[in-house]
N, C-alpha and C positions, 0 to 999 in steps of 0.2 A: 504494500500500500504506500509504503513511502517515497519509491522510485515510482511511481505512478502520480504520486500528489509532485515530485520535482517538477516532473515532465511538464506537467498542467502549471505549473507556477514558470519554468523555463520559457515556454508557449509566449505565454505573457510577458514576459521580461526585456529586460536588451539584450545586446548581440552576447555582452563579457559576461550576465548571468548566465548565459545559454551557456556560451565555451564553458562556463566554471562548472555547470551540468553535467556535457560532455567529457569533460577533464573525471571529473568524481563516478558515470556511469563507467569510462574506462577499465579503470580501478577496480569499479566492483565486476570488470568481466571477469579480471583475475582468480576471483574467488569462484572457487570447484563447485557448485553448485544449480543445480539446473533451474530450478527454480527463481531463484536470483536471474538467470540468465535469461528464464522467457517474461522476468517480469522487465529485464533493460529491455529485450525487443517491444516488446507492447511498447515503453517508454519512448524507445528513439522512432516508432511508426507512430504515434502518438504528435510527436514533434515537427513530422511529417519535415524535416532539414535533411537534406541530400549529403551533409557532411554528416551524417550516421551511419550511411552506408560503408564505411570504413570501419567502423567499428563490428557492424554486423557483420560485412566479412570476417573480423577477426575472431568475434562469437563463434561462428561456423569454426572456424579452423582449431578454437584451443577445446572444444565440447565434441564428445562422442556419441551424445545421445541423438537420435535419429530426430527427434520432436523438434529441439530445439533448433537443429541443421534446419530442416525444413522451414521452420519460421522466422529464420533470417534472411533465406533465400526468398521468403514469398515477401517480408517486409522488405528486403534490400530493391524488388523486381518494383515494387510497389511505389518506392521514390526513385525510384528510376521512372517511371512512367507518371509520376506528378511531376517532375523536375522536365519533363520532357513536355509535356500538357504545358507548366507554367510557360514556358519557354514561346510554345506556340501561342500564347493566348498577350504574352508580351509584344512579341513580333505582330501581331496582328493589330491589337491595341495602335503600336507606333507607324505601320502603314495609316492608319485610319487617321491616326493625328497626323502625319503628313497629306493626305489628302483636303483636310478640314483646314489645315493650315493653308493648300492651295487656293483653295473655294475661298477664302477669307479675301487672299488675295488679290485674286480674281474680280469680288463685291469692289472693293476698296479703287480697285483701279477703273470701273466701271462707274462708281459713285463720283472719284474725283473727273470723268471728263462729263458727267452730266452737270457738276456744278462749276466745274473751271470752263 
């Protein structure tokens, strides 16, 4: 519950609460325990930051239990494909503002020969 209340408080935080999150879930992948380890991946999918997926590789790699492998891969797949989504929906957003910025333009240069 505790790594789950960070997460939610991280979420909300600034960037250096966040790393200090990241920095202390680390840490706790260390510790031999699985439990602990599927309650970081709920955390860092939770967090839905693309700079987790390093970590959740590293989850996968030092855990033998089959549960946990699998739910690092299905959270790592998962900000993989938000960070890919944000990415397109950024790109799209700044086409539109370049557009809108031409149309403005466009008015402005239209507006100044009907009254000059």
């Amino acid at each position: 519950a505790a790594i789950a209340t960070l997460a939610k408080v991280a979420m909300a935080a600034s960037i250096g609460i966040r790393k200090r999150a990241f920095t202390l879930f680390d840490a706790l992948a260390e510790i031999p325990n699985f439990r602990i380890r599927l309650a970081l991946i709920d955390a860092i999918a939770t967090l839905g930051d693309p700079a987790g997926i390093g970590l959740l590789q590293k989850i996968q790699r030092l855990d033998i239990d089959p549960r946990v492998r699998r739910d690092c891969l299905v959270a790592a797949e998962d900000l993989t494909h938000a960070t890919h989504a944000h990415h397109q929906a950024v790109e799209t957003l700044n086409r539109r503002v370049s557009q809108l910025e031409s149309e403005i333009q466009r008015m402005r240069t239209w507006i100044d020969r009907k009254l000059g």
